[in-house]
C-alpha positions as CSV (number, residue, x, y, z in Angstrom):
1,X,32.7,-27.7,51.9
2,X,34.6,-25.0,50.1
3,X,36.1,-24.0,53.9
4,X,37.2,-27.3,54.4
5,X,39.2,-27.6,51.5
6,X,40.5,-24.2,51.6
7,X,41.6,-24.9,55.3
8,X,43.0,-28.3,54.2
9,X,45.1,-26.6,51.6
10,X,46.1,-24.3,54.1
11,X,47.6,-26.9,56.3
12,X,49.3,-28.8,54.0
13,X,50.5,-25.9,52.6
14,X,52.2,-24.9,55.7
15,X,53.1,-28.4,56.1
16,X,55.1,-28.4,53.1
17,X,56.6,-24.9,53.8
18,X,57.6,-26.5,57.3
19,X,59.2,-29.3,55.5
20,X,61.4,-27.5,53.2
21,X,62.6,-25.4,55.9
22,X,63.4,-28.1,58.0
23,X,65.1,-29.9,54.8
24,X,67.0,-26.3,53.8
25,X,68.3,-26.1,58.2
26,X,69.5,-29.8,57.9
27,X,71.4,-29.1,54.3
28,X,72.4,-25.8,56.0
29,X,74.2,-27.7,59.0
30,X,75.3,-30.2,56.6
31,X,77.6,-28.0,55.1
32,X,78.8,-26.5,57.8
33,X,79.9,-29.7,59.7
34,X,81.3,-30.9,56.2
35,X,83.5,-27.1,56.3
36,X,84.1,-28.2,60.0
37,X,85.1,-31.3,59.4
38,X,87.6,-30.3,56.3
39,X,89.3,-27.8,59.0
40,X,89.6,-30.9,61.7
41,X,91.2,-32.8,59.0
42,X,93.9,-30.0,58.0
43,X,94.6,-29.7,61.8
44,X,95.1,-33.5,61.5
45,X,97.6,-33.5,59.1
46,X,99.6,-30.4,60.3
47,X,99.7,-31.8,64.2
48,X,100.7,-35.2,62.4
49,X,103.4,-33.3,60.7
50,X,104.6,-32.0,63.7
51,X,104.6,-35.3,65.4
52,X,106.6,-36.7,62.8
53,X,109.3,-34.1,62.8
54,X,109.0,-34.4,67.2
55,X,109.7,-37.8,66.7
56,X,112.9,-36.8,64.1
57,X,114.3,-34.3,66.7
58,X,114.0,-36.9,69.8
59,X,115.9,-40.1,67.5
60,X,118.9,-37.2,66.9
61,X,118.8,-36.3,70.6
62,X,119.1,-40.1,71.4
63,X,122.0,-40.0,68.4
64,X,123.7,-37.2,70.0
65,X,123.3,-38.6,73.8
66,X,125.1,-41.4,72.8
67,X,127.4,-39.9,71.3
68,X,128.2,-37.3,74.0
69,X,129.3,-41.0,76.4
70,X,131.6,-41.9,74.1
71,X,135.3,-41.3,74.5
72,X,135.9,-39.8,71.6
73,X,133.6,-36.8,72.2
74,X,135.3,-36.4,75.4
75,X,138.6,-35.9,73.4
76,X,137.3,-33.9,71.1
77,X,135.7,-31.1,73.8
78,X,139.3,-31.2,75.7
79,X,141.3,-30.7,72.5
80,X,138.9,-27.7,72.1
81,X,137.2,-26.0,74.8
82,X,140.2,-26.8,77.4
83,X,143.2,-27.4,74.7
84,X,144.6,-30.6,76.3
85,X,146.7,-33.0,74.6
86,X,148.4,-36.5,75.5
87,X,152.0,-36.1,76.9
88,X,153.7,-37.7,73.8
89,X,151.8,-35.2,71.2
90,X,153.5,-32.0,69.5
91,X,151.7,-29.2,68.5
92,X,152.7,-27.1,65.7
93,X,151.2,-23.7,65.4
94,X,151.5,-21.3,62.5
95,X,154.0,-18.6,63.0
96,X,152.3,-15.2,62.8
97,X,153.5,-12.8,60.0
């Protein structure tokens, strides 16, 4: 009778240890997804971030697009780059010293 107790404690003895070291694996794992998870959420933020400022840069693109049809623009680039003017303009230029 002793021997059946004594192997009865036995096995719930290593059914217990079995238990908490299934319990510790799953807290284990728990933190690490939770440490996972708090990374994929930074990543979140940071690619939203970046689609944000994407979205910015495209709207001053479509600003500047516009912008580069209209006639003024054109004006402005021959005055400049080619240095045209209309017929009935005068241009005064400093003298050099």
């Amino acid at each position: 009778m002793k021997s059946k107790r004594k192997k009865r404690r036995t096995g719930l003895g290593i059914t217990a240890l079995m238990v908490l070291l299934i319990c510790g694996i799953v807290v284990y794992k728990r933190q690490e997804l939770s440490k996972t998870n708090a990374e994929a959420e930074a990543q979140i933020k940071e690619l939203q971030k970046e689609i944000n400022k994407a979205k910015e840069d495209a709207k001053e693109i479509e600003k500047k697009k516009a912008y580069v049809q209209t006639q003024k623009f054109i004006e402005e680039m021959a005055r400049e780059k080619l240095g045209l003017v209309y017929e009935d303009e005068i241009i005064f230029e400093p003298e050099e010293p």
